[in-house]
C-alpha positions in Angstrom: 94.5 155.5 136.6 91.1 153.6 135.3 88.4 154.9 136.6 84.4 154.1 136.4 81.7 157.1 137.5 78.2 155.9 137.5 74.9 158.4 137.6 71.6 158.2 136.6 70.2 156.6 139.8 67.4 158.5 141.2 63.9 157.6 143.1 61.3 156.7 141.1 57.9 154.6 141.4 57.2 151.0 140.7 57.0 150.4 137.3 59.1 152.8 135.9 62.4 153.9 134.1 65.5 154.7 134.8 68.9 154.7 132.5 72.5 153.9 134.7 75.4 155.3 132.8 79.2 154.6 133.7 81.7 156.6 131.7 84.9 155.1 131.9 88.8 156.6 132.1 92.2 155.4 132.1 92.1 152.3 130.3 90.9 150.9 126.3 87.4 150.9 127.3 86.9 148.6 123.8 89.4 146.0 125.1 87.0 145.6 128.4 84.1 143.5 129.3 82.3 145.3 131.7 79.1 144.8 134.6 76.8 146.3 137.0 76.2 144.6 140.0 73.5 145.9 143.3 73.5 146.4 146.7 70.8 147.0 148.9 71.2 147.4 152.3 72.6 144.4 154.8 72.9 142.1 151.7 75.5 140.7 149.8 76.6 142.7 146.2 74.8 140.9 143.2 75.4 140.2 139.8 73.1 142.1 137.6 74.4 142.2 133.7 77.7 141.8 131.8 78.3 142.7 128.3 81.0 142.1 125.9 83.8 143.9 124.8 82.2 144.3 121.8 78.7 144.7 122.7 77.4 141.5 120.8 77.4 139.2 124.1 75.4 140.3 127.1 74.0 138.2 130.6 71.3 139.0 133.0 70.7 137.5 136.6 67.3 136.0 136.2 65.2 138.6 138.3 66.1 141.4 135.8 65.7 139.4 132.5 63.0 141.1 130.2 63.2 144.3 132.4 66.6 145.5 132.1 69.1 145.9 129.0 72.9 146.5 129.1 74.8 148.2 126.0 77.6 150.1 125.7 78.8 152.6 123.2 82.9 152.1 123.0 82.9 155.7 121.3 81.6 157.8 124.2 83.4 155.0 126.7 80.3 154.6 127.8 78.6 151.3 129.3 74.7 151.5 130.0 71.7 150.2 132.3 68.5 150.6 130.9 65.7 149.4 133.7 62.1 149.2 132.8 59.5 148.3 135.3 61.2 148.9 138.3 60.0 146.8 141.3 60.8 148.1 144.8 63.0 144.9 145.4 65.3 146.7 142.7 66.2 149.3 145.3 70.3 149.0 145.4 73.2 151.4 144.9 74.3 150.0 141.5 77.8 149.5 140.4 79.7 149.1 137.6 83.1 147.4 137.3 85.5 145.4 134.6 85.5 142.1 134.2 88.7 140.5 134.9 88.0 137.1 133.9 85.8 135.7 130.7 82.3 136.4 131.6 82.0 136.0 134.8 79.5 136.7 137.9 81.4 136.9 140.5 82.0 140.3 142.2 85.3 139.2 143.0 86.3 138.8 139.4 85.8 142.1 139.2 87.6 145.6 139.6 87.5 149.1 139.1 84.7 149.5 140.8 82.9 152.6 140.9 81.4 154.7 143.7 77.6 153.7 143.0 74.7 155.3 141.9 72.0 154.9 144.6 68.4 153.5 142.9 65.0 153.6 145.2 61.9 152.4 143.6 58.7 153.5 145.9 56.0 150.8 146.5 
């Protein structure tokens, strides 16, 4: 059956790095357009970042624009989250998922979820 495993998550301070990978199983990861969404504690799970089945076409919510980067490497089945200058209001678990429909935000547009990497930034 398809299945998504993020890691990577971790604590770290404000303004620094972390790298989110989700390898993927069970399905033609090339055939897939894929996210990461967030949730922190008593709120809703956001959209964070999409990207193409080929890589070429990627979107960002607008708090993570210029900070974080989504790619993917079809050969490893392998979709990424790079996250530079972490802020402590980009403490989440962080999932990733397959886009069912043509890029789309909406969680529940989504499947395959993963079990979620926890993220904390400290202040």
């Amino acid at each position: 059956q398809v299945q998504l495993v993020e890691s990577g998550g971790g604590l770290v301070q404000a303004g620094g790095s972390l790298r989110l990978s989700c390898a993927a199983s069970g399905l033609i990861f090339s055939a897939h357009d894929l996210g990461w969404f967030r949730q922190a504690p008593g709120k809703e799970r956001e959209f964070v970042a999409r990207v193409s089945r080929d890589g070429a076409t990627t979107d960002y919510t607008d708090s993570v624009k210029g900070r974080f980067t989504i790619s993917r490497d079809n050969a490893k089945n392998t979709v990424y989250l790079q996250m530079n200058d972490l802020k402590p209001e980009d403490t989440a678990v962080y999932y990733c998922a397959r886009d069912r429909f043509y890029r789309s935000t909406n969680p529940s547009n989504y499947a395959n979820w993963g079990q979620g990497t926890q993220v904390t930034v400290s202040s």
